[in-house]
C-alpha positions in Angstrom: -111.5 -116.0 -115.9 -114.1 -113.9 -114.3 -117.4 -115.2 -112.3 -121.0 -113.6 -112.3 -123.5 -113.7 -110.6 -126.8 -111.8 -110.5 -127.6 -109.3 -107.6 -131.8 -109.9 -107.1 -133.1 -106.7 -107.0 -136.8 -108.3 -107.0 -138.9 -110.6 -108.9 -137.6 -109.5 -112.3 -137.2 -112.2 -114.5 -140.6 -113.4 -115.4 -139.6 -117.2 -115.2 -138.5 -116.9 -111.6 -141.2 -119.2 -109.7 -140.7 -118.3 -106.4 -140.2 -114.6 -104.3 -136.2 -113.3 -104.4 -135.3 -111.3 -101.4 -134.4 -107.8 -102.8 -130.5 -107.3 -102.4 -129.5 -104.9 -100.0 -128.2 -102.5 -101.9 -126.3 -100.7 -99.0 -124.3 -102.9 -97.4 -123.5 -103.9 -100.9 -121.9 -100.6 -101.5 -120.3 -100.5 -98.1 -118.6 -103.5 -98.7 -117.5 -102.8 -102.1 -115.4 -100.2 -100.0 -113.8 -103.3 -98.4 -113.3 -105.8 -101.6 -111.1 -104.5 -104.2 -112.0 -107.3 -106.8 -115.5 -107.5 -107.2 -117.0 -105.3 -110.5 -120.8 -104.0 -111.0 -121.8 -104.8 -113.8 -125.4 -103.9 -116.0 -126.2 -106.7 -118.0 -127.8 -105.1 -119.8 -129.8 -101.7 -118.8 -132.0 -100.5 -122.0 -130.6 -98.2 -123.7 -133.4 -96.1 -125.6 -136.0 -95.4 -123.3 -133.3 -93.2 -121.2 -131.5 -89.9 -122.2 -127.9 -91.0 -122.8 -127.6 -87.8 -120.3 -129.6 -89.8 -117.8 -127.7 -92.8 -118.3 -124.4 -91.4 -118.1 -125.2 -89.8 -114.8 -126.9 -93.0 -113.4 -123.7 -94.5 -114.1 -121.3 -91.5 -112.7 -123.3 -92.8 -109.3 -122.8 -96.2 -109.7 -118.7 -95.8 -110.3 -118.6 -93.8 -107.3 -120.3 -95.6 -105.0 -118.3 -98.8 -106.5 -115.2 -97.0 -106.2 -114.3 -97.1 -109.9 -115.4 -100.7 -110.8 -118.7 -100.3 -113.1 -119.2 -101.8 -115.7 -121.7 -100.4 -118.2 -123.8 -103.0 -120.5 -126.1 -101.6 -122.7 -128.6 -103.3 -124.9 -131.7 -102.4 -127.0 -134.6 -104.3 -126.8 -136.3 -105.2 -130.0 -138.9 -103.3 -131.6 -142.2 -104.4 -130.2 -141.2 -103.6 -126.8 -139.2 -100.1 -127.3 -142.6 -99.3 -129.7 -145.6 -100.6 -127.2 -143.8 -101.1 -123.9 -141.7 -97.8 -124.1 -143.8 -96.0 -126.0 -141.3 -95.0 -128.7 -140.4 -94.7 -132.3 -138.2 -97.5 -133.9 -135.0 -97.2 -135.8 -132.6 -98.9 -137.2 -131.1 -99.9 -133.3 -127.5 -100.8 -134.6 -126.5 -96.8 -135.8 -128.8 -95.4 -133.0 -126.8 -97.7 -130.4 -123.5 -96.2 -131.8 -124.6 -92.8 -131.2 -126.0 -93.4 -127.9 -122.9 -95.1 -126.7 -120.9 -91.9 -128.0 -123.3 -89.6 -126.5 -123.0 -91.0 -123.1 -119.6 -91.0 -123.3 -119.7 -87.3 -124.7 -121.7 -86.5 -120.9 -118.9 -88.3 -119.1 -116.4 -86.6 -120.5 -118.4 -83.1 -119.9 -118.5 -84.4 -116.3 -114.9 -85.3 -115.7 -113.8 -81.8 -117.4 -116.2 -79.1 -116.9 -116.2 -78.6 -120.4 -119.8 -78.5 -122.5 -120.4 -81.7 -123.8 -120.5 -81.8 -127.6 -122.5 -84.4 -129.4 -124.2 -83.9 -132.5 -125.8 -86.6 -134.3 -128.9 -87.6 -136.5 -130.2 -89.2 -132.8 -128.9 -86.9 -130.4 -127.8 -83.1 -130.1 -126.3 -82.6 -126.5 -124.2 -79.3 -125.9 -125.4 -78.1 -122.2 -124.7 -78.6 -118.7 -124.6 -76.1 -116.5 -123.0 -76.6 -111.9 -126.0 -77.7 -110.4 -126.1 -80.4 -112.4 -122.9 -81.2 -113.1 -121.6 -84.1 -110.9 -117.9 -83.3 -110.9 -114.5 -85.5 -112.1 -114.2 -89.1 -110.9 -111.5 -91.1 -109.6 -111.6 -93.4 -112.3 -113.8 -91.4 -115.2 -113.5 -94.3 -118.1 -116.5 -96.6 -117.4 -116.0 -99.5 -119.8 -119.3 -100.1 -122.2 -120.3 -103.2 -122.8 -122.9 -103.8 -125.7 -125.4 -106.2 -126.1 -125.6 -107.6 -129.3 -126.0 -110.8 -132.0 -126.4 -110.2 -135.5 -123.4 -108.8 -137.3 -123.8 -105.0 -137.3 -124.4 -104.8 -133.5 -121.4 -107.1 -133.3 -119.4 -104.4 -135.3 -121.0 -101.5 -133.3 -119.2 -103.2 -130.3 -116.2 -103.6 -131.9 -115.9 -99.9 -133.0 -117.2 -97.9 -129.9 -117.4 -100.3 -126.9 -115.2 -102.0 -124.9 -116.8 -105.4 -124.5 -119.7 -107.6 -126.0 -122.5 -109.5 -124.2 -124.0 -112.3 -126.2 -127.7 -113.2 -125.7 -127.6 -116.6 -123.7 -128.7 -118.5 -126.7 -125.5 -117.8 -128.7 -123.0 -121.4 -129.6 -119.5 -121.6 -129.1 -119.9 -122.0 -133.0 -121.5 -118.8 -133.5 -119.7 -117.1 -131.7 -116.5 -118.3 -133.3 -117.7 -118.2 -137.3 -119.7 -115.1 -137.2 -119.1 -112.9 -133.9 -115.2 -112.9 -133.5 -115.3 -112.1 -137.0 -117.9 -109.3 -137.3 -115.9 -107.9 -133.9 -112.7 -107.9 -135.9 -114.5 -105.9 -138.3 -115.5 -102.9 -136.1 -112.3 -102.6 -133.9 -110.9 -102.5 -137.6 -112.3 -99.3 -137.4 -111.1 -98.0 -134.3 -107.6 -97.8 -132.9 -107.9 -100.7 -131.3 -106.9 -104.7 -131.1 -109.7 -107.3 -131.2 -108.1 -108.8 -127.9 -109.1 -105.2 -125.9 -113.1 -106.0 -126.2 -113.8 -108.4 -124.1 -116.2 -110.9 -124.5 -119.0 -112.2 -121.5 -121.5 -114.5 -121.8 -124.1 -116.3 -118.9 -125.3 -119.4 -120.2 -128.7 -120.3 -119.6 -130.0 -122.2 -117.0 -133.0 -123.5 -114.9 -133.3 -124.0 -111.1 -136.6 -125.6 -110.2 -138.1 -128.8 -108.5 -137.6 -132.0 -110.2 -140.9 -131.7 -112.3 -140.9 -127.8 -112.8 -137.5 -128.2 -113.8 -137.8 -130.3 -116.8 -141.1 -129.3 -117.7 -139.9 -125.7 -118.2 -136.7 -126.9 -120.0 -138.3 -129.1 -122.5 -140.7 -126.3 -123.3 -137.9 -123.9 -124.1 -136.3 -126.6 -126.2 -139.4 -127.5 -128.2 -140.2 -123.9 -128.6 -136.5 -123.2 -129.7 -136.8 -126.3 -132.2 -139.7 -124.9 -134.1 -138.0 -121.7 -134.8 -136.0 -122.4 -137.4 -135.0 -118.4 -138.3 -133.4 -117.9 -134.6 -131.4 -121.5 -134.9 -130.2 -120.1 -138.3 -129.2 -116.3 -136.8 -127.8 -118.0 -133.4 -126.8 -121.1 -134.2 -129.5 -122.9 -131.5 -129.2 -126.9 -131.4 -131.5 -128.9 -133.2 -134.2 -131.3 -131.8 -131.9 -134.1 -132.1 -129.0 -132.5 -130.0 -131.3 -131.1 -127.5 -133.3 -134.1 -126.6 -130.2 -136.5 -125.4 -128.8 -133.5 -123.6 -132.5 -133.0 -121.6 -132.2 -137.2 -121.0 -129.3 -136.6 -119.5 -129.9 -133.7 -117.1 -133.6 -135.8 -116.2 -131.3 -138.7 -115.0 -129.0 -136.5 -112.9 -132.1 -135.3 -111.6 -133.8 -138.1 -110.4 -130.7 -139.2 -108.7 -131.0 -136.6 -105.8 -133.3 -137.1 -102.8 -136.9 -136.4 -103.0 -138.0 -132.6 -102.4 -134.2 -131.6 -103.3 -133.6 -128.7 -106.1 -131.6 -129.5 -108.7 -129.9 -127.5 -111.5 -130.5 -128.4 -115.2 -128.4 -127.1 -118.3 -130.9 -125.4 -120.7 -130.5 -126.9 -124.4 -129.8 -123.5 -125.2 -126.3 -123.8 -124.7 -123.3 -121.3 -125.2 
């Protein structure tokens, strides 16, 4: 079993109350030269708004200065955000996600080889690179791709071109069981692979806050999860009735610790 954590690189999760000292992103990488375990990991950067030749290079940086132990998550975003945030046309994410992935990896290998790189695709035509840009082999050169997904043609996209799935937070153990593993099975089906070779991470969500923010900003995720009945169908989200008892419980806990103490509280929105 692996552990993660989450490096703070600022204030950017929106439903962080309170001011994260930014990671110091150098002595991180000097002592990854020290510790042979610990993997990056980006979970997940978006995909679409960056060149897969961007992307591919961004990570060529990252595996070196990790010394071979990124790993690359991808994701999309949904529509309203990669049309008004980013500015860009939508598709159809799942088959534009397959050829990103495959053009990225396309760059890579251009990298590692000195060759050209040859993708060409309905999303993306890449055949140049010429020395000054061109950052040389790596050590390790195959950067695993991980791909963000929940519905059942991302999850088969990750099956046929990446090497491991991240789950949104709000996913079941049931869903992920009846429809993921499945769906999964499906797209390494396609590939000359085994199931067992994509592996699987998932982060749980969950709240750190003072007594009162803390289950004030629980039960509002709950109670907003509750009245959308079209994500608890797709995701498999509790009900009202399973979240409440588990919300009773976590107050309880809470109000057992000392005054002015910060407790942790299991979101309803289990995986």
């Amino acid at each position: 079993m692996k552990v993660e954590t989450v490096l703070p690189l600022g204030k950017l999760d929106p439903g962080l109350c309170e001011t994260v000292e930014p990671l110091d992103l150098d002595g991180y990488f000097e002592g990854a030269k020290r510790v042979e375990r610990i993997e990056i990991v980006s979970a997940v950067a978006i995909a679409f708004p960056r060149s897969p030749t961007v992307t591919a290079q961004v990570a060529w940086t990252l595996q070196k200065l990790s010394h071979g132990r990124l790993s690359l998550g991808l994701g999309t975003q949904v529509k309203g955000h990669v049309e008004r945030r980013y500015g860009m046309k939508w598709v159809p994410s799942g088959p534009w996600l397959r050829a990103y992935t495959q053009a990225v990896r396309a760059v890579s290998h251009a990298d590692h080889t000195g060759e050209q790189p040859a993708h060409e695709g309905e999303h993306y035509s890449i055949s140049l690179m010429v020395p000054l840009f061109d950052p040389g082999p790596l050590e390790k050169p195959d950067i695993p791709i991980a791909i963000a997904g929940v519905k059942t043609y991302m999850l088969r996209v990750a099956g046929e071109v990446g090497n491991g799935l991240r789950p949104h937070p709000i996913c079941t153990p049931q869903y992920i069981d009846a429809v993921m593993r499945p769906a999964i099975a499906d797209g390494v089906a396609r590939s000359d692979r085994k199931p067992y070779e994509l592996e699987i991470t998932v982060a749980p969500l969950s709240q750190r806050h003072p007594l009162r923010s803390c289950w004030k900003s629980t039960s509002a995720k709950c109670a907003h999860a509750s009245r959308s009945t079209r994500l608890r169908r797709h995701t498999g989200l509790p009900s009202t009735i399973t979240a409440i008892p588990t919300l009773r419980l976590n107050s309880r806990n809470c109000r057992k610790r000392s005054a002015g103490t910060r407790c942790q509280a299991a979101s309803a929105m289990r995986c």
